[in-house]
Each structure stands twice: as C-alpha cells, then as structure tokens.
N, C-alpha and C positions, 0 to 999 in steps of 0.2 A: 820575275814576272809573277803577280799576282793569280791566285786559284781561286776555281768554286768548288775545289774537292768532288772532282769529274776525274774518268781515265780520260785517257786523250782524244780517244772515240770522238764522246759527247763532249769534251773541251772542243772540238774540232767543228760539231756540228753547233754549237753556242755560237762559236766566233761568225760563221755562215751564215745565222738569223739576225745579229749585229750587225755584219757588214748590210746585210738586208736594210733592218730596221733604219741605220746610217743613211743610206741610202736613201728613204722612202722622207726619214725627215732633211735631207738636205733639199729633196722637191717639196716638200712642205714649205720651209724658210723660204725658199725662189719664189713659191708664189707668193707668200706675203710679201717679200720686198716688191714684186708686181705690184700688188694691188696698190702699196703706196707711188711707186712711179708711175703707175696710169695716174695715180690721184694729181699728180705734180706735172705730169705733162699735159692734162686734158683740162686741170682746174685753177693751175694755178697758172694763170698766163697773165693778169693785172697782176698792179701794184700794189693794192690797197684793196682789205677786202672789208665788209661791212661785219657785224657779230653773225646777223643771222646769214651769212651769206658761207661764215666760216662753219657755224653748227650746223648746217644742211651738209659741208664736207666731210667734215669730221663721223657725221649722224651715216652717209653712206660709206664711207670706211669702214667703220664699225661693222656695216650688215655684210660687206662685201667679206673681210678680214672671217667672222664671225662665221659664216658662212662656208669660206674654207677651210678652218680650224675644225670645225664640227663634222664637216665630210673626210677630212683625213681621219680625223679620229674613231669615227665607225669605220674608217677602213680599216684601221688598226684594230680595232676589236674585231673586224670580222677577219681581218689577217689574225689573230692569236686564237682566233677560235678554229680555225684551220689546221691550224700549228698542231693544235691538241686533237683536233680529229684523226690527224696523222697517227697521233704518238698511239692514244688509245684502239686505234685501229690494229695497229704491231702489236700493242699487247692482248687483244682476244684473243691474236688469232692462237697464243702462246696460251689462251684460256686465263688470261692476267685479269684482277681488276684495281687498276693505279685509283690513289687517291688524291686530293688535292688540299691545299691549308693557305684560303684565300688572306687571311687576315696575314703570311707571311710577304705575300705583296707589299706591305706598308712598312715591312722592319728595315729600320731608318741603318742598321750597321749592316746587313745585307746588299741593301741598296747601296752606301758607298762602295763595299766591295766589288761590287758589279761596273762602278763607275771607274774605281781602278782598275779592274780588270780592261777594260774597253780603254782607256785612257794607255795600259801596257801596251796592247795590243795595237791600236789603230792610231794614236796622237803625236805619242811622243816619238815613237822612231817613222810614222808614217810608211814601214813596210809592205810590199807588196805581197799579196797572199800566195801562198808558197800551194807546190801542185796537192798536197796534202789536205789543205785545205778548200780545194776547189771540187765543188760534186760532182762524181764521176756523172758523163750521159751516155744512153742505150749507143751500142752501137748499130747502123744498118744494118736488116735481115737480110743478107748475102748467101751463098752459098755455103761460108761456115756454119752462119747460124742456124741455116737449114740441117746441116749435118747434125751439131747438137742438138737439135730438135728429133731428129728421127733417132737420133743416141736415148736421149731421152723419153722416145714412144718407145722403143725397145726394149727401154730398161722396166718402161711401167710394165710392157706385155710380159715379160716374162716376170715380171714378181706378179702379175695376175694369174699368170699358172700355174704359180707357184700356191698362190693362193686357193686355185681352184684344187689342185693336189690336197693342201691342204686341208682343205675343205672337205673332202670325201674322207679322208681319213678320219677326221671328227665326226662324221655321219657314220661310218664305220664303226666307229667304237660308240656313236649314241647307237647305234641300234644294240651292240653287244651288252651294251650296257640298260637297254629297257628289255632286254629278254631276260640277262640277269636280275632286274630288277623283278618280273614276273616267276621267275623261280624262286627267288625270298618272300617274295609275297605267297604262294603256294606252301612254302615252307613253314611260314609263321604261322598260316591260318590251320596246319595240323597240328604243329605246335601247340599253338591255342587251345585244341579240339582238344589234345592230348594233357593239356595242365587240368582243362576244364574238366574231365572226366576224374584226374588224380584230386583236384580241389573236391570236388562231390567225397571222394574217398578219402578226405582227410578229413573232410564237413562229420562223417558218419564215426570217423573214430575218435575224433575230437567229444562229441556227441555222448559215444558212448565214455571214453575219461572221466567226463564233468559229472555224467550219473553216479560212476564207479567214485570220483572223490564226492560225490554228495552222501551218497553211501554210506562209506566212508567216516567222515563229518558226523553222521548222526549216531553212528556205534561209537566215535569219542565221545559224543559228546552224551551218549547213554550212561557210556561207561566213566565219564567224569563225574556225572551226578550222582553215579552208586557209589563211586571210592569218595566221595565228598559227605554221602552219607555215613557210609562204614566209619570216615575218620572223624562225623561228630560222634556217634554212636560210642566208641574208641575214648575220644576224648572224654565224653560223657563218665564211662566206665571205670578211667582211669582216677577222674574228679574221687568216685563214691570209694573208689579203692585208697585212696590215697585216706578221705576220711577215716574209713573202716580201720586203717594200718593204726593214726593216730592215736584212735580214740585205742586197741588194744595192747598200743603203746602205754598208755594213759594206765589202763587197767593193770599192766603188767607191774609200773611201774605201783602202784598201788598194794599188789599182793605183795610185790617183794618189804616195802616197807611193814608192813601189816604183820610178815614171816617174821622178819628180825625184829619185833614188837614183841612177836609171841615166842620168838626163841628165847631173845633178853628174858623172859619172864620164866622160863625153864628152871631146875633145881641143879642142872645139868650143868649149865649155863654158870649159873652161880658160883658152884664151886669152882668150875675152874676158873673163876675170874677170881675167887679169894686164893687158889693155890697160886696163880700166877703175881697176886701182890703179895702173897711171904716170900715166891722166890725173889724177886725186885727187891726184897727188903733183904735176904740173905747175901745178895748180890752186893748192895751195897756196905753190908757189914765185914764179907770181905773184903774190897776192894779200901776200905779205911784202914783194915789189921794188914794188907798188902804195902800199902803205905809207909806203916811206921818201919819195916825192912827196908825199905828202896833205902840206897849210899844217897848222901846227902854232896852238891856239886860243889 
C-alpha cells in the first residue's frame, strides 16, 4: 500500500477527508449527468433540429453545467478552508504556528502519489472502512458523563486549593523576601556611608604621597644637577691633568736625554769608555791565543 510518510494517526484522518472528498465529487458527477438528462428529456424530443436551435441547447448546457461546476468548487475551497481552520486551531491552542508551501500543491510526483495512495485505498480492492477509520462521536450526557463531569470539577477544585495553598506560600516568602530585601538596602547605604568616609581618608593620604613624592622628585632632581656638575667639573680637571702629566712627561723625557748628553761629555765618562775598549781588545787577543790550544776534531 502506498504512503504519504504519515503515522497512522493522520494516515487515518487522510483516508476520512478522501472518503469525504470522494463522496462530495461523486454528487458533483450526478449532477452533471443531470443536467445533460434534463437537457435530453426536456429538448430533445424531435427529430431534426435546426443549428441555431442546437446552439441555444448546447449555449444553456453550458450555463447550467458551468454553473454547478463553479458552486462545487467554492465549496470545496471553503470545505479546505475549514479543514485548515480545524488543524491551526489544535495547533495554538498547543501555542504552535504551522506553516504552509502553496506552490507544493502543483508538484506533479506528489500529486500522483496521492492518486495511488486513493486508488490503494479505495478503487482497487473497494474495501469497506474498517472501525479504525471511522470518527469516533460524542457519546450522550447520561449519568456517566455526569459523574465524570463532577470527577472532573473535583479534580479542578482541589488542584484550585492546591493552588491557592500555594499561593500564600509564595506571598509568604515574597514578604520574607522584601523585608530582607530592606535589610540589605539599610546595609549597603552604611556601607556606603562607611567606604565614603574611608575614600575621603584615603583621598587625604593619597594627597599627602603625591606631595611627599613631588618632594621627593625635586631633591633628585637637585641632587642630579649638582653630581652632573661635579662630574663636568671632574671631567674638566681630569682633561688639564692629563695635559699637565704629558707635557712633564715631555720635559722629563728632555732632561734625561740632555743628562746623558752631558755625562757622554764628562772626562769620567771617557775613560772608562777607552778602558772598556782595551779590555774588549785584551778579550779578544785572548780568546785567539785560547784557540790555537783547543785539540783539533
């Protein structure tokens, strides 16, 4: 058996608006075959009919046919519009809001699905609708349905005092809970009272810091200028010292050569520079008479 991808539920309640529908167009079809058997019992009783005798027939056919084609048809729209007022009605009350996708109406593989479905369902086997499918009706308000009625008021009354219980209980704890609430609000505003007093007292030492490092600041920055002078001063000193060393370098180096200028020039000097080149020359007049001794290798 062919599906619309329904539970059986709404498979159930499909086949119902089918049978419906079925039903609504097989009086359609009767009346049109009416209106042509009036046309043939009431017009056509000669032989031989003239043209225009046949277009005035044909011409009321038309209006006739036409006429109840078009009034089924609004009934069918205002039957589907029904249909839906149902459906979307079930869904508020669920707080739903269903949508609709008119242009799916016209999808040609849908549509035959539906036709086999109906054609499963109702043609080929021509089965009679089983109790499953037949919609349940109310039964008579009798004395049971009285009883579940009163089952029913009882039940609303006591979940109403249950509610009303509950009810105080909530007012209970909103009052416990706006007295608390005025007890934190009395708290915060000393609170308050009490930062605001400590912020003033941290305003004033903060206050006095910023003097103590401005203070501060300015004996560095006294005492950075003097040790900035000291050390041009310093440096300056060092420049002239360092001259002064050079140039007594300079001078030193001057007398010493100037000494041994003047000592070379001594009598003193002299001789011992001639006694030390006879020894040099004794030296080596030894060292040639040492010679001819040495063994030969």
């Amino acid at each position: 058996m062919a599906e619309l991808g329904l539970n059986e539920h709404h498979q159930n309640e499909v086949i119902n608006y089918m049978r419906f529908a079925r039903f609504k167009r097989g009086l359609c079809l009767k009346t049109v075959d009416s209106c042509f058997q009036d046309l043939k019992d009431s017009r056509l009783v000669e032989e031989t009919f003239t043209v225009d005798e046949v277009i005035d027939m044909l011409d009321g056919l038309r209006t006739v046919v036409h006429s109840e084609v078009e009034s089924e048809l609004i009934n069918t729209t205002y039957t589907n519009v029904l249909l839906l007022r149902q459906l979307f009605s079930q869904a508020e009350k669920w707080y739903l809001k269903l949508q609709t996708d008119v242009s799916e109406l016209e999808n040609r593989e849908l549509l035959e699905q539906v036709a086999e479905f109906e054609k499963s369902e109702f043609t080929s086997s021509n089965k009679k609708p089983s109790a499953d499918l037949i919609k349940p009706k109310l039964a008579p308000l009798n004395e049971g349905g009285s009883e579940l009625l009163n089952k029913t008021v009882a039940c609303l009354q006591e979940e109403n005092e249950k509610l009303k219980t509950r009810l105080k209980t909530i007012e209970t704890q909103a009052t416990a809970a706006l007295d608390e609430k005025s007890k934190l609000e009395k708290s915060l505003k000393d609170l308050q009272m009490i930062q605001g007093d400590q912020k003033t007292n941290a305003n004033q030492d903060i206050t006095e810091l910023e003097n103590k490092v401005a203070a501060l600041k300015c004996q560095f920055e006294k005492t950075l200028n003097d040790s900035t002078a000291n050390q041009k001063f310093l440096e300056e000193n060092l420049v002239t010292t360092k001259h002064d060393l050079l140039k007594l370098q300079d001078q030193l180096s001057t007398a010493e050569k100037e000494l041994e200028k003047k000592f070379q020039q001594t009598s003193a000097y002299r001789n011992m520079k001639e006694i030390l080149t006879k020894k040099n020359e004794q030296i080596k007049d030894l060292r040639k008479k040492l010679s001819k001794y040495e063994p030969e290798d």
